[in-house]
C-alpha positions in Angstrom: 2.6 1.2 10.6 6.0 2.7 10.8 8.8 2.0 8.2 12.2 3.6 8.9 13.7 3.4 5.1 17.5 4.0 6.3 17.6 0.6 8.8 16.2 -1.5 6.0 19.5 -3.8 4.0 20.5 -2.8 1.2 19.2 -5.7 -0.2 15.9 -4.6 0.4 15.0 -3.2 -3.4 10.7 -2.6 -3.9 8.4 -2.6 -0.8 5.2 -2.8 -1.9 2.4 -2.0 0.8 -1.3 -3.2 0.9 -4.2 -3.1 2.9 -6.6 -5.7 3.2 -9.8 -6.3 5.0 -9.1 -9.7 6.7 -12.7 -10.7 7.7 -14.2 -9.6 4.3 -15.9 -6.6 5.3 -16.0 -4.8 1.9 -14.2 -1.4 2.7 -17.9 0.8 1.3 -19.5 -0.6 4.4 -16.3 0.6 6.7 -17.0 4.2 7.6 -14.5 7.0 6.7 -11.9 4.1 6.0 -9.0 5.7 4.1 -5.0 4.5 4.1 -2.2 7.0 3.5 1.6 7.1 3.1 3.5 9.8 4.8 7.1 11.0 4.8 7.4 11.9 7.9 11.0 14.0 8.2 8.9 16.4 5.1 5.4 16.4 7.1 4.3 15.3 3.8 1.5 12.9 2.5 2.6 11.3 -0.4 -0.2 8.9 -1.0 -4.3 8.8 -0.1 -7.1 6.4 -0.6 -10.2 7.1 0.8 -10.8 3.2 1.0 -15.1 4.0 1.7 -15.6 5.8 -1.5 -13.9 3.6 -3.6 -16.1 0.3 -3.9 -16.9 -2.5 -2.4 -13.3 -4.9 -3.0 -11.7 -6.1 0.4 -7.8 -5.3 -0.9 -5.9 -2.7 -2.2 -2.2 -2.5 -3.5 -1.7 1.0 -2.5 1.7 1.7 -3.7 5.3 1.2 -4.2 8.6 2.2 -2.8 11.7 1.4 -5.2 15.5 2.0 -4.5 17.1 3.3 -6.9 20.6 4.9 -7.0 20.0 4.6 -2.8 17.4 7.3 -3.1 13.5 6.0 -2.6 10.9 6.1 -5.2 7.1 6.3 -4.4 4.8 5.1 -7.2 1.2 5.5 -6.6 -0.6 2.0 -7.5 -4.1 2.2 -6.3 -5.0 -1.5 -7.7 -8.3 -3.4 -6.0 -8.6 -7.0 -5.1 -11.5 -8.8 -3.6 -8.7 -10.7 -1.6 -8.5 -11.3 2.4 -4.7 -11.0 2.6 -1.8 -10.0 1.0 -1.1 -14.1 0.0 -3.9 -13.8 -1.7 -2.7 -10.7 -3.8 0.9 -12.4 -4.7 0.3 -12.7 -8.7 -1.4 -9.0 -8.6 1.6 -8.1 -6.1 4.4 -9.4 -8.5 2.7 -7.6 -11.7 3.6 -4.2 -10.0 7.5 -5.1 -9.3 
């Protein structure tokens, strides 16, 4: 997934990305599953979680982007959640705003 930061409003304040294993496949029996965020312009990665080695939960709040004084902050969350989909993380979602 793709998110170009300069074409989102300026009403956009926190993104907050997740990753979730829809059918319940806990992500210790997914082989060499991993996420990452990258800044692409910098060729650099700012986050990594090698999803396989971490458990056996189905979700994972990864991290955080903030706006603040129009410059992006990345905050590392790393959070796991037996849930199928990000609905089902809302209340652990909202805790990290």
């Amino acid at each position: 997934m793709y998110v170009d930061l300069s074409k989102l409003p300026p009403s956009v304040l926190t993104l907050i990305f997740t990753i979730n294993s829809f059918q319940g496949d806990t992500f210790d029996k997914i082989e060499n599953a991993y996420v990452r965020l990258l800044d692409i312009d910098k060729n650099t990665e700012l986050a990594r979680y090698n999803l396989t080695e971490s458990g056996s939960h189905t979700g994972l709040i990864m991290c955080s982007l903030s706006r603040r004084s129009g410059e992006w902050q990345m905050k590392a969350i790393g959070l796991k959640s037996t849930s199928r989909t990000f609905r089902e993380m809302m209340s652990a979602i909202a805790s990290c705003l």
